[in-house]
N, C-alpha and C positions, 0 to 999 in steps of 0.2 A: 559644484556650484561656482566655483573661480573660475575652471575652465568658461563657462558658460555667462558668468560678468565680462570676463576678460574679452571674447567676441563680442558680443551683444552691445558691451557698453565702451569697452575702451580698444579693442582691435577691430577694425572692418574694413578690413580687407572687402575686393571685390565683394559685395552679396550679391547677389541675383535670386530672383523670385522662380518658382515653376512655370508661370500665366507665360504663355506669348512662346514656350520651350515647343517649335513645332516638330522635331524629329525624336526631343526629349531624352537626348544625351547632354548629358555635360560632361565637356572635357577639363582637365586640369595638367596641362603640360606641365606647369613647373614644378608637378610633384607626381610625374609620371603616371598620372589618374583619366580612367575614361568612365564612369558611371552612367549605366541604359536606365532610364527611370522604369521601375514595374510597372504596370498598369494601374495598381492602386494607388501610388503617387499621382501619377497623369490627372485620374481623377477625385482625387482629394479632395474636400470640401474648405480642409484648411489651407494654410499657403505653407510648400515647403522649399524651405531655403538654404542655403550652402555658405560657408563661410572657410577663410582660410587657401587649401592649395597653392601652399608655398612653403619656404624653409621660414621653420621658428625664427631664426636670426641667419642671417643671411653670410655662408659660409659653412655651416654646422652642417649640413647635410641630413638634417631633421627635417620630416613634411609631415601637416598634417588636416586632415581636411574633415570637417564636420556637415553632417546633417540637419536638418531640423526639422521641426514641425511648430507650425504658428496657428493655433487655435481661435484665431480672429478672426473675419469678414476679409476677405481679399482684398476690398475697397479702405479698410482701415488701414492693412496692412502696409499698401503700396503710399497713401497717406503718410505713414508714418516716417518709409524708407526714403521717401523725398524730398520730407520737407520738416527735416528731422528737427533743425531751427525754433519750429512751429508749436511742439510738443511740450505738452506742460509735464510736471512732477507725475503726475497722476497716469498721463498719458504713457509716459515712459519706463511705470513702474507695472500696469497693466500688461505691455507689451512684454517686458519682460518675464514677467508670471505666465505667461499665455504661449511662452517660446520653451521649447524642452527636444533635448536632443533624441536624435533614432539613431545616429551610430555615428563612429571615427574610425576615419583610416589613416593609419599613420606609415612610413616609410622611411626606413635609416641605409642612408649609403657606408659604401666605404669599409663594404662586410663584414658589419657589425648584427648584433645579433637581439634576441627582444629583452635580455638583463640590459644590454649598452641603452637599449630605448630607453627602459622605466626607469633607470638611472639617470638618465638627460630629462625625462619629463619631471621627476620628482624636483630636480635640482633647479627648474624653472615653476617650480610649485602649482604644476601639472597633476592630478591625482587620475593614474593610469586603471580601468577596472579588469576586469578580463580579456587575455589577448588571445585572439585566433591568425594563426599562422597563414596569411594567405599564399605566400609566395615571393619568389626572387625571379629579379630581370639582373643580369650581370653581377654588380656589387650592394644592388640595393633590393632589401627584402620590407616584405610590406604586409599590415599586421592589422585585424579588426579589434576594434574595441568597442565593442556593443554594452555598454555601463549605461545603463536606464533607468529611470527612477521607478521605485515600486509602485506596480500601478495600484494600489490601494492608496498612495498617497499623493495621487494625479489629479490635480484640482486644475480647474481651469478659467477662466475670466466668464468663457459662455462654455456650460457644464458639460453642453449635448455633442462640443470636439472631441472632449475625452475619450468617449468611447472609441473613433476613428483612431485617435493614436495608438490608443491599447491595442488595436488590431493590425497596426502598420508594426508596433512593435511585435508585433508573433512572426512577422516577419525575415525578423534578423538573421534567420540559420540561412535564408534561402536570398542573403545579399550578395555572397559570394559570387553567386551565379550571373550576377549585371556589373560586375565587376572587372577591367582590363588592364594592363599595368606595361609600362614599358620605360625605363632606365632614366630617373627625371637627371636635370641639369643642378650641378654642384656650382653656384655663384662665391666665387673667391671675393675673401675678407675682400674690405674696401682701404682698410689701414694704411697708411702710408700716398693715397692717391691725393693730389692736388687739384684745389677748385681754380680755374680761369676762367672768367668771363665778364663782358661786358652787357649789361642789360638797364632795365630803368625799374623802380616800382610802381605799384599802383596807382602813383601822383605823377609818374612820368619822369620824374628828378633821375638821372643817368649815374649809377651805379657800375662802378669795377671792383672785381673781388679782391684786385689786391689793395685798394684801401676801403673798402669794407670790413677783411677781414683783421689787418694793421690795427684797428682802434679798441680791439679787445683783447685780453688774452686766450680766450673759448670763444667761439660761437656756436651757438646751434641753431642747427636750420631745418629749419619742420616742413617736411613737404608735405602739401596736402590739396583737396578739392574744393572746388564750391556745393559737389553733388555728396562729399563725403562724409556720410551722418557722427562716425567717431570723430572726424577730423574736428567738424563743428562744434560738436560738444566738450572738447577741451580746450578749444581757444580760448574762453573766460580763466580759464587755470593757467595757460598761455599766458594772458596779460598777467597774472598778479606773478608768476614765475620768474616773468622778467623783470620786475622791480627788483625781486631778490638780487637773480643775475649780476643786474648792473651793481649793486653792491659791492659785488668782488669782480670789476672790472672783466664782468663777460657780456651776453646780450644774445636775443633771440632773431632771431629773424626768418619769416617766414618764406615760402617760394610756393605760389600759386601754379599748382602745375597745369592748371584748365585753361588760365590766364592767355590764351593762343590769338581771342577774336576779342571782339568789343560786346559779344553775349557773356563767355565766360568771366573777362574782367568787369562786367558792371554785375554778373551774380557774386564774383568773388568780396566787391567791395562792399555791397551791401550786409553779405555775412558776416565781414570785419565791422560794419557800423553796427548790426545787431550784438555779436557776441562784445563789442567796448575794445577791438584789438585796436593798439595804437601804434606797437611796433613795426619796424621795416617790413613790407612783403614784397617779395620779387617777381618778376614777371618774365614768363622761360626767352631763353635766345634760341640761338639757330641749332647748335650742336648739347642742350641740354638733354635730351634722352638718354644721349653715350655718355654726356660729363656726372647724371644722375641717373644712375643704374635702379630707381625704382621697383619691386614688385608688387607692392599694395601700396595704400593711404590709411592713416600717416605711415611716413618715414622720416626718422629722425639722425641726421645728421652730425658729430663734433668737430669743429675745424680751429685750430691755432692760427696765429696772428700772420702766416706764410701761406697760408690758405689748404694744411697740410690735414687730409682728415685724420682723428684719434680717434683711441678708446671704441667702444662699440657701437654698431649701426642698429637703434632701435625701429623694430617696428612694430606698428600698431602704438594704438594712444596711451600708453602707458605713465601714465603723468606723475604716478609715485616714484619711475624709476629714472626718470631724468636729474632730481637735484643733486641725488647720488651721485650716476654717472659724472655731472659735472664736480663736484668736488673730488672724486677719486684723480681725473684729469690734472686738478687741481694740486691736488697733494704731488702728484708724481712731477709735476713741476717745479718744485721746491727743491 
């Protein structure tokens, strides 16, 4: 069940729906993943979806990439993924009751073996179920976890998906077989690299990172989208975060990474007037792809007052695990 909070509501990564999938492969380079959809996905009546295909934390040489099944109306579904802003309590609590996973693939580099995994999953409070062996490309081996809820206590928001799942789940011996794997890429820590750049924020007002970063002793910097449903949903935790922040003379700041035209920046602003964000957001320069190394939304950045990035690169919207982060910062600065 935390696994499945933790995408759904506070990590989202790339999602993408099945609808519009016309060759009905999904690839996932950066976790060395090629998934051929079966036939019975293709035609699913629910909408299934994918999340994750990247390293846990970036560095670790952990991937993990999940399935799903969404027993909703396609037309709610795609509703929901869009315009996440929009969604009331109810809306969002349905969704999530009506989302239930078909399998994980996980993959550990660095010829480590499936004790090093459920050891790494447990220690990020990951609950691992039964693992099948799929296979190794070079140093990195790659492992299913078909951990499914018992289908007698499969309940669903509209009763009549149930059964579709139950029957996508009898599936799982014979996932193997749509499955391709080849050697993902190991993204070296970010510790120690340096932010430079010139840019302006949402207001236009002309921003340089080294006196941005000069007026605090911490900053964090939350990259995020206008299109991305987790990102949105913790911006309100975002603003009251940063009153704490500034307490102990740190500060939030955001980087709009859609921010590129005058579509992306008038959807990004309006998101900040909905969710009440009132601290800094940035808006990208010319060499930010290479100066932020991104692989989902959010990403969460620590930089000291040198512009020097610390401590660890969160991703996904992990909003319990930031005040921490920053106080440990903290302390070791002392």
């Amino acid at each position: 069940m935390r696994r499945l909070l933790c995408v759904l509501v506070l990590c989202l990564v790339f999602v993408s729906m099945a609808l519009g999938e016309e060759d009905g492969v999904w690839d996932f380079p950066e976790a060395g993943l090629t998934f051929t959809l079966p036939q019975a996905y293709l035609e699913s009546q629910g909408v299934i979806l994918y999340s994750d295909g990247t390293e846990y934390i970036s560095g670790d040489g952990v991937y993990g990439t999940t399935l799903w099944y969404t027993g909703l109306e396609a037309s709610e579904v795609y509703r929901y993924l869009t315009l996440p802003q929009s969604a009331t309590a109810e809306e969002q609590t349905r969704f999530i009751a009506s989302t239930l996973p078909l399998f994980t693939v996980y993959g550990i580099n660095g010829g480590r073996d499936e004790e090093a995994l459920r050891t790494y999953l447990v220690s990020h409070g990951v609950a691992a179920g039964e693992m099948a062996f799929l296979g190794s490309v070079g140093e990195c081996s790659f492992f299913l976890d078909a951990q499914v809820p018992d289908g007698e206590s499969v309940t669903l928001a509209i009763p009549d998906f149930a059964e579709e799942y139950l029957a996508l789940l009898e599936m799982r011996d014979t996932i193997p077989d749509y499955l391709a794997f080849r050697e993902p890429p190991v993204y070296a820590l970010l510790g120690g690299n340096v932010f430079r750049f010139e840019t302006v924020d949402t207001e236009g007002n002309p921003i340089s990172s080294e006196a941005l970063f000069s007026q605090h002793e911490i900053t964090m910097i939350n990259v995020w989208a206008s299109w991305c449903g987790p990102c949105i949903r913790e911006m309100p935790e975002l603003e009251k975060l940063n009153a704490l922040f500034a307490e102990k003379d740190c500060a939030i700041v955001g980087l709009l990474y859609d921010g590129t035209d005058d579509y992306g920046i008038s959807e990004g602003k309006a998101v900040m007037e909905d969710t009440g964000v009132t601290y800094t957001v940035l808006l990208p320069w010319a060499t930010m792809a290479t100066d932020v190394p991104v692989q989902a939304f959010p990403t969460t950045f620590f930089v000291n007052r040198q512009g020097e990035i610390v401590g660890e690169t969160i991703v996904g919207a992990y909003v319990d695990r930031y005040a921490g982060a920053l106080d440990s910062l903290l302390e070791a600065l002392k």
